[in-house]
C-alpha positions in Angstrom: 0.0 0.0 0.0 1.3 3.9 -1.2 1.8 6.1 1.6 -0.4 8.6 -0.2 -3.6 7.5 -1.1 -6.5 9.3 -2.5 -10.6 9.5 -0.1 -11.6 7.1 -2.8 -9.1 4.6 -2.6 -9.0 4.2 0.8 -13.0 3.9 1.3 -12.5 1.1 -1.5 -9.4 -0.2 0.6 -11.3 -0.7 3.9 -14.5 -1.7 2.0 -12.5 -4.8 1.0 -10.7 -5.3 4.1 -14.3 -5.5 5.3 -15.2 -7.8 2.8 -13.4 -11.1 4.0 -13.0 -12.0 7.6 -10.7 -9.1 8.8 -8.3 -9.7 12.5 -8.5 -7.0 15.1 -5.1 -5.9 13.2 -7.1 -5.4 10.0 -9.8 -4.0 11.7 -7.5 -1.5 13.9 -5.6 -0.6 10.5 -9.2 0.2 8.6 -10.5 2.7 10.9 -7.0 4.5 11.6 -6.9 4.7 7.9 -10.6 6.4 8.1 -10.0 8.7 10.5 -6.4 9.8 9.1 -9.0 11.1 6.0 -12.4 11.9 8.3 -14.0 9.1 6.2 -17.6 7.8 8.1 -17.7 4.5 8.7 -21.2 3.9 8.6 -22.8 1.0 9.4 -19.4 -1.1 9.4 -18.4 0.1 12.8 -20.8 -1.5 14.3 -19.5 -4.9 13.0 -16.8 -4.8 15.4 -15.8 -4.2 19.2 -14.5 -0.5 19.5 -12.1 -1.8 22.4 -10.4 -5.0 21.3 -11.3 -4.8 17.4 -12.6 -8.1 16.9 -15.3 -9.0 14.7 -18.6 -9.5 16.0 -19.8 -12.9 14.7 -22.0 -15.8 17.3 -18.9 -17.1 18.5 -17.2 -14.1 20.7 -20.5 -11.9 20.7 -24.2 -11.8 22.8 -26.9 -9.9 21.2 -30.1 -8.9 23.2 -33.0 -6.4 22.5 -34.2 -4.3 25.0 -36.4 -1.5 25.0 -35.6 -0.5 21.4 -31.8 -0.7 21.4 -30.0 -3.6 20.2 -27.0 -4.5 23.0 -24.0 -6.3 21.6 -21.2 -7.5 24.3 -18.5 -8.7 23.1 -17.2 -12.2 24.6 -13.8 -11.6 24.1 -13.3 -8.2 26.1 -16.8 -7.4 28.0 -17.2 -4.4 26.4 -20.6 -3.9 25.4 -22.3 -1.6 22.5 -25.4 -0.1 22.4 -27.3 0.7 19.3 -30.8 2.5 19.1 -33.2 0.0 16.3 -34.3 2.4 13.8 
């Protein structure tokens, strides 16, 4: 990967990294490389634990739904994430 990178290719570059079945690394590498360019994530950030950067999948995640937010906590860390269902 160039050091110098245009909004467009990175948003493709984290797209793909997305894509497949990124490690916290990845992950951690993705969002550094959004912020650096103050690029929105979106709905990808809530694919992953915003403390240890692991993917959320049924192994190393509990989801519950309670009182219209959806409440991820992550297996791995304990960290849990709270998203209003809209």
């Amino acid at each position: 990967m160039k050091s110098e990178m245009s909004k467009k290719e990175i948003e493709n570059y984290i797209h793909e990294i997305f894509s497949g079945n990124p490690s916290p690394k990845e992950i951690k590498k993705a969002k550094k490389l959004a912020m650096s360019k103050n690029i929105k994530l979106g709905k990808l950030k809530r694919k992953f634990c915003k403390r240890c950067y692991s993917l959320f999948d049924s192994k190393n995640s509990e989801i519950r739904i309670k009182k219209g937010f959806k409440i991820i906590k992550c297996k791995n860390c304990g960290d849990v994430s709270r998203w209003a269902m809209s």
